[in-house]
C-alpha positions in Angstrom: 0.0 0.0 0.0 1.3 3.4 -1.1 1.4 6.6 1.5 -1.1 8.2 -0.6 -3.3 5.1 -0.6 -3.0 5.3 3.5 -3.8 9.0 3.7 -6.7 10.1 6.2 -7.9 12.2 3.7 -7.7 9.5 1.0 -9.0 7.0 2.9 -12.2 9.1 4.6 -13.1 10.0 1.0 -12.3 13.8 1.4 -10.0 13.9 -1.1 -12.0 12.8 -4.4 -15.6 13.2 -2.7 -14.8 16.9 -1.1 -11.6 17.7 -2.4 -9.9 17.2 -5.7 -6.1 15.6 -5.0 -3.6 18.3 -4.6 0.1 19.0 -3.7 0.5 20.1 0.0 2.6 23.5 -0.1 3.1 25.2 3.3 2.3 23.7 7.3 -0.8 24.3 8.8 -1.7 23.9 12.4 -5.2 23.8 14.1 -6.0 23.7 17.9 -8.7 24.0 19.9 -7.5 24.3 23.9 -4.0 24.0 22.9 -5.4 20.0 21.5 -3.7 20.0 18.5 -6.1 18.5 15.3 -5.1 16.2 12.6 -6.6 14.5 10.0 -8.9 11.9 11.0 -8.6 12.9 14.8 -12.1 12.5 16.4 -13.4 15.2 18.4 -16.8 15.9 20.7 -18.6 18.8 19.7 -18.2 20.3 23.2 -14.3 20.2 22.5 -14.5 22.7 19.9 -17.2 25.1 20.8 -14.0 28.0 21.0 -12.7 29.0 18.1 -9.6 27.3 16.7 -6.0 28.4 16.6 -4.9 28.5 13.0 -1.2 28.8 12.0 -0.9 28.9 8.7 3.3 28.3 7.5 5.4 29.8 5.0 7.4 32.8 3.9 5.5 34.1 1.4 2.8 37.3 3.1 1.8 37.8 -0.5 -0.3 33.9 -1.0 -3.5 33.6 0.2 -5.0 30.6 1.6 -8.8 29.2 1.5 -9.9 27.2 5.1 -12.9 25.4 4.9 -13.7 22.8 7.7 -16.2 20.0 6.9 -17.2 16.9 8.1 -17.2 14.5 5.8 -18.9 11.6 6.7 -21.6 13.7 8.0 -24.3 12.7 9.4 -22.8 9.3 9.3 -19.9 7.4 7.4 -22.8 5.0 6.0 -24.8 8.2 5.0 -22.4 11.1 4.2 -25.3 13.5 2.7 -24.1 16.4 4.6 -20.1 15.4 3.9 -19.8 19.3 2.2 -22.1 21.3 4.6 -19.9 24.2 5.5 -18.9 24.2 9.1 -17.4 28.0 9.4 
């Protein structure tokens, strides 16, 4: 099995459902309460009712970035209907 074929985001059907595949270019960090959240990290809804942190890497002040948090095997990995409802 190849590292993309063991991605979280390959494997939970964000990339290719949500998300056409793309080339990672710069870190990005998200916490909420100092947690720090990776792909495929399970949360409960009362662990992120703050806002996040968002640290966004790279030189360049110039690039813009798009964030867009979904969910998607929302309401349920069987059922993802709601897999592009947008979060914030």
């Amino acid at each position: 099995m190849t590292r993309r074929e063991r991605d979280p985001l390959v494997v939970g059907r964000v990339i290719g459902d949500v998300l056409d595949s793309f080339t990672k270019s710069i870190n990005l960090t998200i916490s909420y309460n100092d947690r720090e959240v990776n792909n495929a990290c399970k949360l409960k809804p009362s662990q992120f009712v703050i806002e996040p942190q968002v640290d966004i890497g790279g030189d360049d002040l110039q690039a813009f970035h798009t964030l867009v948090m979904v969910d998607p095997d929302a309401p349920s990995p069987s059922d993802p209907n709601l897999r592009e409802y947008l979060l914030w």
